[in-house]
N, C-alpha and C positions, 0 to 999 in steps of 0.2 A: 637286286641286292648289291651287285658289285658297284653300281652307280653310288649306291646309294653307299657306302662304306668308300670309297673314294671323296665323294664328299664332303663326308663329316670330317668336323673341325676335332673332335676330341681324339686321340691315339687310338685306333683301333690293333688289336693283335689278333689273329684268324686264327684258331687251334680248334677243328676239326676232329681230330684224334685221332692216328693210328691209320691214317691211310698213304701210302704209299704215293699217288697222284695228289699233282698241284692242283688246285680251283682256282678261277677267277678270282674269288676273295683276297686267296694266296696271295696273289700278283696285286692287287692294287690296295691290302693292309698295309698297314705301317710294319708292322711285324708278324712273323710266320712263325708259332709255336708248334711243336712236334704232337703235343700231348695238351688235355686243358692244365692238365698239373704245370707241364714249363710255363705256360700261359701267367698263371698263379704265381708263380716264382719271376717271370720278367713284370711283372704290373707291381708286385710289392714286392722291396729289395728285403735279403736276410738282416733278421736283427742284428747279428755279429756287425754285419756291413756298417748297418747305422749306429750302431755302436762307436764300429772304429774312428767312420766322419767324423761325430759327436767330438771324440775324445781329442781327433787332431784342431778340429775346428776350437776348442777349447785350450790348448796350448798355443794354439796360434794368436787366442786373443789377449791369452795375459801375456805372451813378449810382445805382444804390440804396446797395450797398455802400459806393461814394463817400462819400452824402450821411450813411452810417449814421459812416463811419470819422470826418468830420467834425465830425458830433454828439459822438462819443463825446468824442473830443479836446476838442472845447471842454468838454464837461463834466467832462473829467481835469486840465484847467488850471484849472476854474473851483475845482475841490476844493482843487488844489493854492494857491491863493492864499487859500485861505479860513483865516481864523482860528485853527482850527482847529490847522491845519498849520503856521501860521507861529508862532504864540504858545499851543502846548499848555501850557506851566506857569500862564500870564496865565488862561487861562479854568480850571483846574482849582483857581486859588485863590479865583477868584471863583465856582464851585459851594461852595468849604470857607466861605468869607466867608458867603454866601446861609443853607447849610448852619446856621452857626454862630446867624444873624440869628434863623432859626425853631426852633432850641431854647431861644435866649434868652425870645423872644418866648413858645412853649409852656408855659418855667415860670413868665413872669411869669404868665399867665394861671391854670396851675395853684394858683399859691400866692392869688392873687385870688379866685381860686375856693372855694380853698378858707378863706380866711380872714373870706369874706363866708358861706360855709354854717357856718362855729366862729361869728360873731354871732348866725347865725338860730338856731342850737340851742340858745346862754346865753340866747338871748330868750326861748326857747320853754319852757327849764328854769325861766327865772325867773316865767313865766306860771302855769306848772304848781303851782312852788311855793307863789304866790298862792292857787292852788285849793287846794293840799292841807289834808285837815284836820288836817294834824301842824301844818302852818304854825297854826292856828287854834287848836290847846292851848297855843302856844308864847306867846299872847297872852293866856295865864290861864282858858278856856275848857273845858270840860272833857267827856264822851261817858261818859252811864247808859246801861248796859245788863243787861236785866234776861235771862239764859240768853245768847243770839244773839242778841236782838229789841233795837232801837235804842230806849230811849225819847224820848219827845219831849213824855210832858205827864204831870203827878201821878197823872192817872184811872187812868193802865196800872197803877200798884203798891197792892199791898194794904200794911197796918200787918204786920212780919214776914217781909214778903220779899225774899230776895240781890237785892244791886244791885251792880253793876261798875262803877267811876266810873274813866278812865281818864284820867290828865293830862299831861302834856310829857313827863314824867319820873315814870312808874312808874302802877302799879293800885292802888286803895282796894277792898278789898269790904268793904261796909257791910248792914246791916241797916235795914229800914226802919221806925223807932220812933212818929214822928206824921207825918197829911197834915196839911199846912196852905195853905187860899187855892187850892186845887190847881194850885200850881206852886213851894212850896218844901216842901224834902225833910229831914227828919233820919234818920238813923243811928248806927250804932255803927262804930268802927273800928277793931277785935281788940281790945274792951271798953273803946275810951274812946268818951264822946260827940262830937259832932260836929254 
């Protein structure tokens, strides 16, 4: 029995009645009544009791309710006074105004932007230019080339062989007639000298 009252899940209270000596039950009940009457009395609380609960539990919930309906109110007047509510065209022209300010501001910046990256690339075209070797014919200079191969000194060309002399404005192919000092060149150019 005592196992078995140890066990169970539901509250057990042990009331015996009237005897003096503990039992086993005693000792492993949830509660130990004197009499079945206390028994009775701990398992179902006095009406009065529930009563009272009731009645506190019941003022507790209208000032909650109260203190809630109060809150809300104030925060339904505070909406209502707000800006918002009172001058909605005033702030929707000042979102279009704001609005208006950062698309200005967006194109100046784009056109900045962009008018400072159009100098960096005349800069960079005109650096280029500098480098190229067109720019470099264009100043009376000229490019032999003997097949593909770039020449760059008399030694490369034998007496009778094609040369490609390339200038600003057009191709020479010449013939190579004397070395001379190895570093000037004559030719032929579609049978006149040169």
């Amino acid at each position: 029995m005592a196992r078995a009252i140890f066990a169970c899940r539901t509250p057990v209270i042990s009331a015996v009645g009237h005897e003096t000596d503990f039992t086993i039950a005693d000792m492993v009940a949830d509660k130990r009544a004197a009499t079945p009457s206390q028994a009775a009395e701990f398992a179902v609380p006095a009406r009065s009791d529930l009563e009272t609960r009731l009645a506190f539990f019941h003022t507790a919930l209208r000032q909650k309710l109260f203190l809630y309906l109060e809150h809300s109110r104030g925060r339904l007047r505070k909406a209502r006074e707000h800006r918002l509510f009172q001058q909605p065209g005033a702030i929707l022209r000042e979102r279009i105004q704001t609005l208006d300010y950062l698309e200005q501001r967006l194109e100046t910046a784009f056109f900045e932007r962009y008018r400072v990256k159009k100098t960096d690339c005349q800069l960079l075209r005109e650096k280029l230019g500098v480098l190229s070797p067109l720019h470099t014919l264009e100043r009376g200079y000229s490019i032999c080339l003997k097949g593909n191969r770039l020449l760059k000194t008399a030694a490369e060309v034998s007496t009778g062989d094609a040369v490609e002399v390339r200038l600003a404005k057009g191709t020479i192919c010449c013939e190579v007639k004397h070395i001379e000092g190895g570093d000037r060149q004559y030719g032929k150019e579609e049978g006149n000298d040169i």
